[in-house]
PDB file with one MODEL, atoms N, CA, C and O in Angstrom:
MODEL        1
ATOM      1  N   UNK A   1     128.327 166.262  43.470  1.00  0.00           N
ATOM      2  CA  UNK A   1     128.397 167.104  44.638  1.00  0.00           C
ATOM      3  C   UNK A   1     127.115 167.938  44.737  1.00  0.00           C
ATOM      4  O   UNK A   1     126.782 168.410  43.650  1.00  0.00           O
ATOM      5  N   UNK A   2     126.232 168.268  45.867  1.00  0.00           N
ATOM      6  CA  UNK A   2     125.239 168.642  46.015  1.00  0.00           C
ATOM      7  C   UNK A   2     125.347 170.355  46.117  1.00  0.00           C
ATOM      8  O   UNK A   2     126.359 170.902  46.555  1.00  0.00           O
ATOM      9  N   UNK A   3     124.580 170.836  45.815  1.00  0.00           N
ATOM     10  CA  UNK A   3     124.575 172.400  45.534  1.00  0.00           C
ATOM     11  C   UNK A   3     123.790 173.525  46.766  1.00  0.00           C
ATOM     12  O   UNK A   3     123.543 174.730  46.819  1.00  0.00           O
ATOM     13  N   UNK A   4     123.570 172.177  47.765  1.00  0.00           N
ATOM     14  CA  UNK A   4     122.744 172.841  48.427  1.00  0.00           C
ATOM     15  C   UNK A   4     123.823 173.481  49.781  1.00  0.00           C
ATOM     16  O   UNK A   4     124.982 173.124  49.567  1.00  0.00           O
ATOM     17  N   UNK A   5     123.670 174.425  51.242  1.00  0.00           N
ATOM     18  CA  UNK A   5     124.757 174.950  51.734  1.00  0.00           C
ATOM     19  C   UNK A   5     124.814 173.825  52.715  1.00  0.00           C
ATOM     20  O   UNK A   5     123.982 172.946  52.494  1.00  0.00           O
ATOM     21  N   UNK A   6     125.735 173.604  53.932  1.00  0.00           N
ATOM     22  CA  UNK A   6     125.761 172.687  54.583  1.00  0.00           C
ATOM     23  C   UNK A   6     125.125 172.984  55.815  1.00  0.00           C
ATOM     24  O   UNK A   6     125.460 173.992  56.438  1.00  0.00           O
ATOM     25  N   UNK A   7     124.264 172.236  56.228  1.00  0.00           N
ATOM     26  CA  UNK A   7     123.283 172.862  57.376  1.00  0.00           C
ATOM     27  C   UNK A   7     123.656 173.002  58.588  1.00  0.00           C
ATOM     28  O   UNK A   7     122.851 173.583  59.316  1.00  0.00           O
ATOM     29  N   UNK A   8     125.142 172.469  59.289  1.00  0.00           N
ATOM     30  CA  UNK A   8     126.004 172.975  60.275  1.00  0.00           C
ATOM     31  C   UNK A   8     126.204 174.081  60.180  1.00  0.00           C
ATOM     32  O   UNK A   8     126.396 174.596  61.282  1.00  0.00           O
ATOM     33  N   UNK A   9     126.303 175.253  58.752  1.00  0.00           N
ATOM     34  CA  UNK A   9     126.337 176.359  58.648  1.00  0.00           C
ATOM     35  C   UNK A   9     125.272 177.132  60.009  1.00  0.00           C
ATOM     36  O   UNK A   9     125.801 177.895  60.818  1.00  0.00           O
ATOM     37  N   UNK A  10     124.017 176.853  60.071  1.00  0.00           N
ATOM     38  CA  UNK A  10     123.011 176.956  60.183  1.00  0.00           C
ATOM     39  C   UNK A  10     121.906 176.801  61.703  1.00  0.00           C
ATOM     40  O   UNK A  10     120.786 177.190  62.038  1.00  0.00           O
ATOM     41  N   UNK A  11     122.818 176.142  62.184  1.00  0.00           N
ATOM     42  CA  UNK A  11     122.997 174.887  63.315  1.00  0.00           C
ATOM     43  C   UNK A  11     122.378 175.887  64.726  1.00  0.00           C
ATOM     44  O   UNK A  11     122.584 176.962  64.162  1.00  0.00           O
ATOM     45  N   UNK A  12     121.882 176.243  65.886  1.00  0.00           N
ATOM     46  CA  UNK A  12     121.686 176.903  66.710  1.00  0.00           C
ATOM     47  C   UNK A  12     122.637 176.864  67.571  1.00  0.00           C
ATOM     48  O   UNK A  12     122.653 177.742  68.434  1.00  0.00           O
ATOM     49  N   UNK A  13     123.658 175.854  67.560  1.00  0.00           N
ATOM     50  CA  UNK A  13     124.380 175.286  68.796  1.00  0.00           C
ATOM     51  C   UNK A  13     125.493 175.636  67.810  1.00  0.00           C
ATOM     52  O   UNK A  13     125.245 174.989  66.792  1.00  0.00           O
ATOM     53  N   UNK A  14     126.837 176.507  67.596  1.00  0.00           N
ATOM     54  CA  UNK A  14     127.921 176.333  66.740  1.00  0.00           C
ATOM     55  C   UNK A  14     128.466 175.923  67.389  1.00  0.00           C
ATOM     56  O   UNK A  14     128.058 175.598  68.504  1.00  0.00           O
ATOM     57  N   UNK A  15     129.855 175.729  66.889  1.00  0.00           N
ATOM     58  CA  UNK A  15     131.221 174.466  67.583  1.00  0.00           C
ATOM     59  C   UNK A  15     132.324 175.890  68.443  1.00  0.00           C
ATOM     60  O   UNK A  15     133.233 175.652  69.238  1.00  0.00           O
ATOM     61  N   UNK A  16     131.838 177.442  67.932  1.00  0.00           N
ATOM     62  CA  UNK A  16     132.441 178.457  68.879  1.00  0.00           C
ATOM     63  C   UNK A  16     132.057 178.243  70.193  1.00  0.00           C
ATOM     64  O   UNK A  16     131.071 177.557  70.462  1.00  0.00           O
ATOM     65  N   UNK A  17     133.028 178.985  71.370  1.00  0.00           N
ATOM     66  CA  UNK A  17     132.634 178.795  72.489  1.00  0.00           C
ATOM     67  C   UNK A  17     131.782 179.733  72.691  1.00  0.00           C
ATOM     68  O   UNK A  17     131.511 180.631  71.894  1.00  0.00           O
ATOM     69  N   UNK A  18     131.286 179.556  73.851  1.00  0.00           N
ATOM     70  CA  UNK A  18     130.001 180.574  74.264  1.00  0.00           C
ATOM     71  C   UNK A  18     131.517 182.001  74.862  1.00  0.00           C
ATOM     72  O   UNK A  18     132.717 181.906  75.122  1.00  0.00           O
ATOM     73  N   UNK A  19     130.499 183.153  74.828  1.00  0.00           N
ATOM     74  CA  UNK A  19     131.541 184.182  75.301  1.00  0.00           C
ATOM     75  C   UNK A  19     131.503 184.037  76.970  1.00  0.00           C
ATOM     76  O   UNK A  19     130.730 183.370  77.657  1.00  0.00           O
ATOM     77  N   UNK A  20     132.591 184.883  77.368  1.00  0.00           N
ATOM     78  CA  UNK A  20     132.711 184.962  78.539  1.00  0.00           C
ATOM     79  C   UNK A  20     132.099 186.106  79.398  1.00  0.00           C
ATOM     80  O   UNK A  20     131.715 187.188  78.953  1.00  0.00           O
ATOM     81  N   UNK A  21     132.069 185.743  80.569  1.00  0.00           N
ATOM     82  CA  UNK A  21     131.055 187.208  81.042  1.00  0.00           C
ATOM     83  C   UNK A  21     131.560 188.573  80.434  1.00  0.00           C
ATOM     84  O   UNK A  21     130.724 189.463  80.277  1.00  0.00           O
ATOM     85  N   UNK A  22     132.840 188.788  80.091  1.00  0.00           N
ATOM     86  CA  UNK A  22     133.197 190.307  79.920  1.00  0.00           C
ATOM     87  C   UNK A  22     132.427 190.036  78.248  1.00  0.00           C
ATOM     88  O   UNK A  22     131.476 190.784  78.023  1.00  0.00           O
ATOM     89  N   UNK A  23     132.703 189.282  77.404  1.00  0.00           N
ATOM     90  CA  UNK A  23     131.750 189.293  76.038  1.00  0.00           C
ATOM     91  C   UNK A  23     130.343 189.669  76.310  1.00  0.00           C
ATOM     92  O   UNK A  23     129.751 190.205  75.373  1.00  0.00           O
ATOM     93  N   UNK A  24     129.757 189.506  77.318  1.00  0.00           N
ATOM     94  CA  UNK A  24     128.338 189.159  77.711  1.00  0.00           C
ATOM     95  C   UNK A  24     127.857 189.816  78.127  1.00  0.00           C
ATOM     96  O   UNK A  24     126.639 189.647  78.184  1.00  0.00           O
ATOM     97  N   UNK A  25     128.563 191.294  78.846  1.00  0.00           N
ATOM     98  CA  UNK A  25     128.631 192.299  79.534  1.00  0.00           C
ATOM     99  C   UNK A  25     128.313 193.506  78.327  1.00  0.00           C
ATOM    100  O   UNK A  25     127.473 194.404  78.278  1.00  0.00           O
ATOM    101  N   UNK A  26     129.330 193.101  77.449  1.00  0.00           N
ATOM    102  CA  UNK A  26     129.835 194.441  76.182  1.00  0.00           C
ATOM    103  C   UNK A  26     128.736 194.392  75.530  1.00  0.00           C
ATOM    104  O   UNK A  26     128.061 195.372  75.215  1.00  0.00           O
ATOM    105  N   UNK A  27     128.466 193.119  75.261  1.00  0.00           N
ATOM    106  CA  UNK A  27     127.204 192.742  73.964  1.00  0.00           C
ATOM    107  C   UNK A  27     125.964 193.334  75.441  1.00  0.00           C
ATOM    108  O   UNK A  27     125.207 194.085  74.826  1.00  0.00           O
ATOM    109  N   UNK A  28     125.640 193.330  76.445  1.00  0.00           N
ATOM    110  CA  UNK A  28     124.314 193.885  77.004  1.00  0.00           C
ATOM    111  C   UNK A  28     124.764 195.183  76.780  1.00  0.00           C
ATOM    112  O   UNK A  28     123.715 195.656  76.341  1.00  0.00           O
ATOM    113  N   UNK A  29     125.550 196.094  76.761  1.00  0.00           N
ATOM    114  CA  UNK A  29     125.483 197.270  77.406  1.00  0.00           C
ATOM    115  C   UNK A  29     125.768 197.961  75.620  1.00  0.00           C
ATOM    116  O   UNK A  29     125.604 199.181  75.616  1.00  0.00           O
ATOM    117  N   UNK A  30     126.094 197.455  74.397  1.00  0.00           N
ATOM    118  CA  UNK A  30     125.956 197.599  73.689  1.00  0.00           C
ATOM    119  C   UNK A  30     124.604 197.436  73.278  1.00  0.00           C
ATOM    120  O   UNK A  30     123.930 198.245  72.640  1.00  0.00           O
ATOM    121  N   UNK A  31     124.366 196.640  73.578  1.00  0.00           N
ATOM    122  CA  UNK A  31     122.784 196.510  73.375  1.00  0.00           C
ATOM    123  C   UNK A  31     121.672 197.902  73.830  1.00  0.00           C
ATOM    124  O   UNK A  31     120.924 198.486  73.045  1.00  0.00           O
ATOM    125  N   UNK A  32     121.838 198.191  75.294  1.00  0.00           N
ATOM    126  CA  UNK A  32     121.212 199.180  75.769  1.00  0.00           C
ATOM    127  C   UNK A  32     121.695 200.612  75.206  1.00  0.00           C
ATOM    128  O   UNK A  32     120.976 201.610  75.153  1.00  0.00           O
ATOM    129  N   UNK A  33     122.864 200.545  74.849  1.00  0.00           N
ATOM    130  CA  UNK A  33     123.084 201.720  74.202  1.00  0.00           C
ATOM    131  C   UNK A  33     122.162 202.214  72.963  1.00  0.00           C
ATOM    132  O   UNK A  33     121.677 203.337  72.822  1.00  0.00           O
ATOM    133  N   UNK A  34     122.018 200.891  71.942  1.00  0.00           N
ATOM    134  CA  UNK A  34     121.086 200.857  70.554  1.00  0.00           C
ATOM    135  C   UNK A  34     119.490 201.272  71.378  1.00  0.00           C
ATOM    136  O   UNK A  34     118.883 202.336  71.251  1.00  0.00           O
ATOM    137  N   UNK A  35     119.257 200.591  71.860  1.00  0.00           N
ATOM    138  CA  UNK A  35     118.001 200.824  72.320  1.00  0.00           C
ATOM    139  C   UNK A  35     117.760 202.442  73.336  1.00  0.00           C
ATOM    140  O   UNK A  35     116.877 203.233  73.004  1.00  0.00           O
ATOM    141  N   UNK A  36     118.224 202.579  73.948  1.00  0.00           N
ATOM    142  CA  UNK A  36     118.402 203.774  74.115  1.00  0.00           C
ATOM    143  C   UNK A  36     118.095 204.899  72.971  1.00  0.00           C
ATOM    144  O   UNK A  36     117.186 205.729  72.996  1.00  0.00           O
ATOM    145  N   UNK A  37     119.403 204.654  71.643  1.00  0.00           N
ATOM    146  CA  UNK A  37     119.110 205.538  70.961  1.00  0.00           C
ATOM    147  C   UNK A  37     117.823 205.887  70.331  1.00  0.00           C
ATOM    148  O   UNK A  37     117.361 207.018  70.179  1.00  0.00           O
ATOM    149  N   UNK A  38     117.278 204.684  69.964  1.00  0.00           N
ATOM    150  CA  UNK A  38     116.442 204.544  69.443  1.00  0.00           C
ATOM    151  C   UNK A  38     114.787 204.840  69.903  1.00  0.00           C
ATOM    152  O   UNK A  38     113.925 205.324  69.169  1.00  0.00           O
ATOM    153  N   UNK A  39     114.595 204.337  71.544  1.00  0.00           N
ATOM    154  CA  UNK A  39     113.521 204.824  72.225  1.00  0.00           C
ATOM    155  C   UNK A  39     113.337 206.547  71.755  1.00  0.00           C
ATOM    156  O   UNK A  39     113.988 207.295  71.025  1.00  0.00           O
ATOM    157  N   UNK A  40     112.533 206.648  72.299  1.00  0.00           N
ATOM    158  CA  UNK A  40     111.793 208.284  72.221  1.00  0.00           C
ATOM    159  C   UNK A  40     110.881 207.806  73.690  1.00  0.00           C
ATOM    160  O   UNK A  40     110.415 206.835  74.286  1.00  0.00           O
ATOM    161  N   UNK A  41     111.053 209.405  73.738  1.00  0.00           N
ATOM    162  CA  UNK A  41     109.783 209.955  74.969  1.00  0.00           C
ATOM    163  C   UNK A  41     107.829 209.846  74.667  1.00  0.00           C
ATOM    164  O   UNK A  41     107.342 210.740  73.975  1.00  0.00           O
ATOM    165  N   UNK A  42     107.087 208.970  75.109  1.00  0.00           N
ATOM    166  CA  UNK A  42     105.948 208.923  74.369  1.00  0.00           C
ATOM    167  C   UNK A  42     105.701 210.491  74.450  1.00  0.00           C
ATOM    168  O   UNK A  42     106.289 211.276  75.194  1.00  0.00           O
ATOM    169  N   UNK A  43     104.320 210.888  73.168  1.00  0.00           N
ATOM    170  CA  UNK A  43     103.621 212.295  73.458  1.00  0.00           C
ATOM    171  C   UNK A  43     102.400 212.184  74.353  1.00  0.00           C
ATOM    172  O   UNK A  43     101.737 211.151  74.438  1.00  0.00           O
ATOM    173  N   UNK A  44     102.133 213.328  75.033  1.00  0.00           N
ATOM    174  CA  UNK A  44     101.150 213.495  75.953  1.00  0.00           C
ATOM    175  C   UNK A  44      99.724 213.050  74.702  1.00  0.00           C
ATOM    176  O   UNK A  44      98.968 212.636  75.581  1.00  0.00           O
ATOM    177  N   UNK A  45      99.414 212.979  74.213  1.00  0.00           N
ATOM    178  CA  UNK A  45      98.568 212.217  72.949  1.00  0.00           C
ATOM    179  C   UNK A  45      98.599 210.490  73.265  1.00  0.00           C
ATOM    180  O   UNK A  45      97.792 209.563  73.326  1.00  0.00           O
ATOM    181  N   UNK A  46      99.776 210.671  73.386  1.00  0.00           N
ATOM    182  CA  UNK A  46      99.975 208.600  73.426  1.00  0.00           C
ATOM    183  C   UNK A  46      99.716 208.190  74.712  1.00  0.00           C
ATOM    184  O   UNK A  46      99.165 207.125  74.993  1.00  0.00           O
ATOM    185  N   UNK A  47     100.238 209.301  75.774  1.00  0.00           N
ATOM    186  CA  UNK A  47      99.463 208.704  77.147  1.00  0.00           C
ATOM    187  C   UNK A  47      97.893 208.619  77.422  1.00  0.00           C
ATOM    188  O   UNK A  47      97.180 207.729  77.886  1.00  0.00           O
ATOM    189  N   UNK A  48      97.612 210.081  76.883  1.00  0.00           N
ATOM    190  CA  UNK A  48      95.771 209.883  77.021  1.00  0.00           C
ATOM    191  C   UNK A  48      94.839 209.008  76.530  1.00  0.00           C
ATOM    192  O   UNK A  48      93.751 208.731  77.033  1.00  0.00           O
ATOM    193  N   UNK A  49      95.722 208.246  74.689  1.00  0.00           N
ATOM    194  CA  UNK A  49      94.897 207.666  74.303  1.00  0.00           C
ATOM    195  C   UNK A  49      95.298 205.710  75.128  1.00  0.00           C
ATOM    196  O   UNK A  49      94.591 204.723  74.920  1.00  0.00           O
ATOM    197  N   UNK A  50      96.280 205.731  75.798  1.00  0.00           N
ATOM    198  CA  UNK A  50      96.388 204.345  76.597  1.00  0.00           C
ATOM    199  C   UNK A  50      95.594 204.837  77.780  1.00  0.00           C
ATOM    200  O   UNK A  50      94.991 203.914  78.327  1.00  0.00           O
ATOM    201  N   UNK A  51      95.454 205.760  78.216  1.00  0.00           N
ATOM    202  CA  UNK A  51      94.469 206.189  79.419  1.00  0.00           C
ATOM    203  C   UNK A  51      92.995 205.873  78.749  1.00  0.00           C
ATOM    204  O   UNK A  51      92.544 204.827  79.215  1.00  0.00           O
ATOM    205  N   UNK A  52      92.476 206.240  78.175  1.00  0.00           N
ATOM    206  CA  UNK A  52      91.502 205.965  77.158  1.00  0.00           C
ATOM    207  C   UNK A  52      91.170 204.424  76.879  1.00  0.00           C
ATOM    208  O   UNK A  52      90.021 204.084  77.161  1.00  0.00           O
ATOM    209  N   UNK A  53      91.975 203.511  76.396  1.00  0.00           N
ATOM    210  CA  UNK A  53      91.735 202.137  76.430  1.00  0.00           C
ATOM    211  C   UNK A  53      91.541 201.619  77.538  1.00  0.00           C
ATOM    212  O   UNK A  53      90.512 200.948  77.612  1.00  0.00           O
ATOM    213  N   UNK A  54      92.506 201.724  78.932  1.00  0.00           N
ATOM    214  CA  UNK A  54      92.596 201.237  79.714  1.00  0.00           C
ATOM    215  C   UNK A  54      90.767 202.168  80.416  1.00  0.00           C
ATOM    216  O   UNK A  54      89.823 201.423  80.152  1.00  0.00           O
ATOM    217  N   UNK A  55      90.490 202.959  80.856  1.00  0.00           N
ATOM    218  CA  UNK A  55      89.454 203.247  81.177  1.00  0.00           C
ATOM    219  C   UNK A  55      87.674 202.358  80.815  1.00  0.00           C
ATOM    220  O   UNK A  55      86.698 201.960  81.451  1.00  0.00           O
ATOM    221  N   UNK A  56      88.105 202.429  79.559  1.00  0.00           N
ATOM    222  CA  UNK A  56      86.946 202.311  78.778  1.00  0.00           C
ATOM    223  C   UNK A  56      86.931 200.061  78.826  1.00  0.00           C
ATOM    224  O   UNK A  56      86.086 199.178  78.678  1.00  0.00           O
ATOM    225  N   UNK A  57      88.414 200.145  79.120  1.00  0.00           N
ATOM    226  CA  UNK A  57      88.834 198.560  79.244  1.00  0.00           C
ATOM    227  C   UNK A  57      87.399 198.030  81.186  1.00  0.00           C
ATOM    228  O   UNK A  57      86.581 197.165  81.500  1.00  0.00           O
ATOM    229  N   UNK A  58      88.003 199.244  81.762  1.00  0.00           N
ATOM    230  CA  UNK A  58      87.234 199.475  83.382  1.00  0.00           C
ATOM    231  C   UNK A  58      86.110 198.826  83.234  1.00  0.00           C
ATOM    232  O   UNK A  58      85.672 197.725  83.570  1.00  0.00           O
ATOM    233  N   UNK A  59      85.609 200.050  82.464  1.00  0.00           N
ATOM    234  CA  UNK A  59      83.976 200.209  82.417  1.00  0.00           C
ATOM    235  C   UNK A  59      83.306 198.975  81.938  1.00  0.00           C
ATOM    236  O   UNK A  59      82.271 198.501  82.408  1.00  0.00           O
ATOM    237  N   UNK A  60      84.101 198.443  80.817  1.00  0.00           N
ATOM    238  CA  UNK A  60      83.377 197.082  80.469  1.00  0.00           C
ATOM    239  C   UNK A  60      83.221 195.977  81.023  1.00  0.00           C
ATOM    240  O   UNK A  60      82.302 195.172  80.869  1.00  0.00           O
ATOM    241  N   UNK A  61      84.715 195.883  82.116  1.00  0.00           N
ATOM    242  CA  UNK A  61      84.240 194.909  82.721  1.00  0.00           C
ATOM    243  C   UNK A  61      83.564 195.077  83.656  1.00  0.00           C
ATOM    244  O   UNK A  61      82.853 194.190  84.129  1.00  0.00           O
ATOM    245  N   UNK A  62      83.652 196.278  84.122  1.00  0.00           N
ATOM    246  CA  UNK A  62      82.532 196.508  85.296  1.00  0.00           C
ATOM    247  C   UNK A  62      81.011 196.551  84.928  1.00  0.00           C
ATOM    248  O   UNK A  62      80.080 196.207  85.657  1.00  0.00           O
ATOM    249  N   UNK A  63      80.939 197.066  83.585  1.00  0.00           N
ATOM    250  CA  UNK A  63      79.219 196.102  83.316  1.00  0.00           C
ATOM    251  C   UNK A  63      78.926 194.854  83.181  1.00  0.00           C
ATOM    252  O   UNK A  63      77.840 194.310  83.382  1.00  0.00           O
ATOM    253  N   UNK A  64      80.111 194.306  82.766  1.00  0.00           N
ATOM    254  CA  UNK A  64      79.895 192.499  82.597  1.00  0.00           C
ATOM    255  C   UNK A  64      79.376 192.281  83.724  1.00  0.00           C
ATOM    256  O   UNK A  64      78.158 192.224  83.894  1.00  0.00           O
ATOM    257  N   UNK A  65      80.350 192.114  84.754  1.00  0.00           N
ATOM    258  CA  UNK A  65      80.402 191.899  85.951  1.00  0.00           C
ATOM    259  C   UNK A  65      78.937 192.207  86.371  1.00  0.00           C
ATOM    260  O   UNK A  65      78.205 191.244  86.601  1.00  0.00           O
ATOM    261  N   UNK A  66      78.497 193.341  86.479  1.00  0.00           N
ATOM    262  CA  UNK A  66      77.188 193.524  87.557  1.00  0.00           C
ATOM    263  C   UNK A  66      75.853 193.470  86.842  1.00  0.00           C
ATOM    264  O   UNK A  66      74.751 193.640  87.365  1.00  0.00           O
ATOM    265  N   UNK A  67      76.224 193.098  85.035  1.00  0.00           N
ATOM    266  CA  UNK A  67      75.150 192.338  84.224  1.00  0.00           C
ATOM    267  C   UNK A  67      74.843 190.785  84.882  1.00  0.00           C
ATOM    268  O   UNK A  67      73.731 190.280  85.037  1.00  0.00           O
ATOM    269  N   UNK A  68      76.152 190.196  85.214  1.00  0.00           N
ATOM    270  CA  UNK A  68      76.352 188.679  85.509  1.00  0.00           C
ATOM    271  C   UNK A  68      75.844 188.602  86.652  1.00  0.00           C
ATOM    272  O   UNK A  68      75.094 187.639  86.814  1.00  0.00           O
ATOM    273  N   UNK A  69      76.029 189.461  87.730  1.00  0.00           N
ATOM    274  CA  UNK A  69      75.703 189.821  89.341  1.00  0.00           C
ATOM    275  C   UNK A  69      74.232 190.171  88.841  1.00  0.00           C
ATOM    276  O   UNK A  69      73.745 189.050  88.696  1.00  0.00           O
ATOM    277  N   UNK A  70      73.666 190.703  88.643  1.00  0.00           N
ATOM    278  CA  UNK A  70      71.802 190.984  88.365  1.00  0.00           C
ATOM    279  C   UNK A  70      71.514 190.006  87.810  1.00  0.00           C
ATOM    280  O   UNK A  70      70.412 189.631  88.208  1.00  0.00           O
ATOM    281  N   UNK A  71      72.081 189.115  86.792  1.00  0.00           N
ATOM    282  CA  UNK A  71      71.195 187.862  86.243  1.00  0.00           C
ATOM    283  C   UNK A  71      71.309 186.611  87.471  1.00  0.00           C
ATOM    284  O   UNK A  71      70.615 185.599  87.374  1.00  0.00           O
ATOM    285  N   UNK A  72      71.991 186.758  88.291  1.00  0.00           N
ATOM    286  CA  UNK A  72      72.165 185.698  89.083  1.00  0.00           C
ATOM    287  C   UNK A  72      71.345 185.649  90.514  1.00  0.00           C
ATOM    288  O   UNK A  72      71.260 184.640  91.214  1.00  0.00           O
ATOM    289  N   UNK A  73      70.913 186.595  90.734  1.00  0.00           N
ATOM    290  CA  UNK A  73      70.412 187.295  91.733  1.00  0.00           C
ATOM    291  C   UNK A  73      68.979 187.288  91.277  1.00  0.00           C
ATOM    292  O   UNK A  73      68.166 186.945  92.135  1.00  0.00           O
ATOM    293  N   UNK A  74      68.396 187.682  89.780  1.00  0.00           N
ATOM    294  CA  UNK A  74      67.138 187.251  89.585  1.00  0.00           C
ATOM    295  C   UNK A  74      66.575 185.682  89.272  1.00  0.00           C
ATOM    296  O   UNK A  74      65.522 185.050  89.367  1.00  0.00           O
ATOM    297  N   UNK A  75      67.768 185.504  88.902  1.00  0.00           N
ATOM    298  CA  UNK A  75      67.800 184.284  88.603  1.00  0.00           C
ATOM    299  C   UNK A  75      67.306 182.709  89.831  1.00  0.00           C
ATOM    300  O   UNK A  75      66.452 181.824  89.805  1.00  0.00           O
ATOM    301  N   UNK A  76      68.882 183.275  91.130  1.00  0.00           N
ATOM    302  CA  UNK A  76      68.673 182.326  91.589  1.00  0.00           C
ATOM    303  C   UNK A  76      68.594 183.344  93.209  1.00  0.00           C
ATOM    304  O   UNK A  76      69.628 183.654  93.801  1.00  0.00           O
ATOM    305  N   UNK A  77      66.987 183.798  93.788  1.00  0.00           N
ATOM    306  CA  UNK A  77      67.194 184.554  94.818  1.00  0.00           C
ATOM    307  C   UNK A  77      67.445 184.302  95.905  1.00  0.00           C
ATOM    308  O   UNK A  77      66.534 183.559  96.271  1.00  0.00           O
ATOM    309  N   UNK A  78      68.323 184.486  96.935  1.00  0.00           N
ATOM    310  CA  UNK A  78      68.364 183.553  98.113  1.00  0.00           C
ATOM    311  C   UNK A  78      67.609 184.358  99.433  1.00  0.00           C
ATOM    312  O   UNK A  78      67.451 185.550  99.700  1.00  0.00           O
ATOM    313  N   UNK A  79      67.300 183.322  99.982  1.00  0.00           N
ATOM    314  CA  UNK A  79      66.147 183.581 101.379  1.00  0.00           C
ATOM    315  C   UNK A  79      65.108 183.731 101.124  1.00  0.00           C
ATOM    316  O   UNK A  79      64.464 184.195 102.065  1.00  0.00           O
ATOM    317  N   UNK A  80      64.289 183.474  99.819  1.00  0.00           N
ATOM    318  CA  UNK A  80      62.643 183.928  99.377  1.00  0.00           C
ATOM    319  C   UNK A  80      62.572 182.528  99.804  1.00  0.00           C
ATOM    320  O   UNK A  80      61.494 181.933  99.794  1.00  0.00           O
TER     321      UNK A  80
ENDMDL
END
């Protein structure tokens, strides 16, 4: 007899039925309850420093951009 567990144990699909909407309902709103508890309010610290990435995120592409726009323009001039 093999020692190993039986991999139907294991299976993604079990032989239970799927729940019914009121199961499906309890388990979401149980769900949001956990999460709820658990969230927190960010600190005015955590907004400035995503204000901060996202800004500095701006700026870079806006030099790419008008690095790429000036090389193309010396590059290839139109109407000379």
């Amino acid at each position: 007899m093999s020692q190993y567990p039986k991999y139907e144990k294991y299976a993604k699909r079990s032989k239970q039925e799927k729940p019914g909407l009121y199961g499906r309902l309890t388990n979401f709103l149980q769900n949001t309850k956990r999460i709820i508890k658990v969230a927190n309010k960010p600190k005015r610290k955590d907004y400035f420093l995503v204000f901060k990435i996202c800004v500095i995120g701006l700026v870079l592409l806006g030099v790419v951009s008008y690095v790429i726009q000036l090389i193309f323009n010396v590059a290839m001039p139109i109407g000379k």
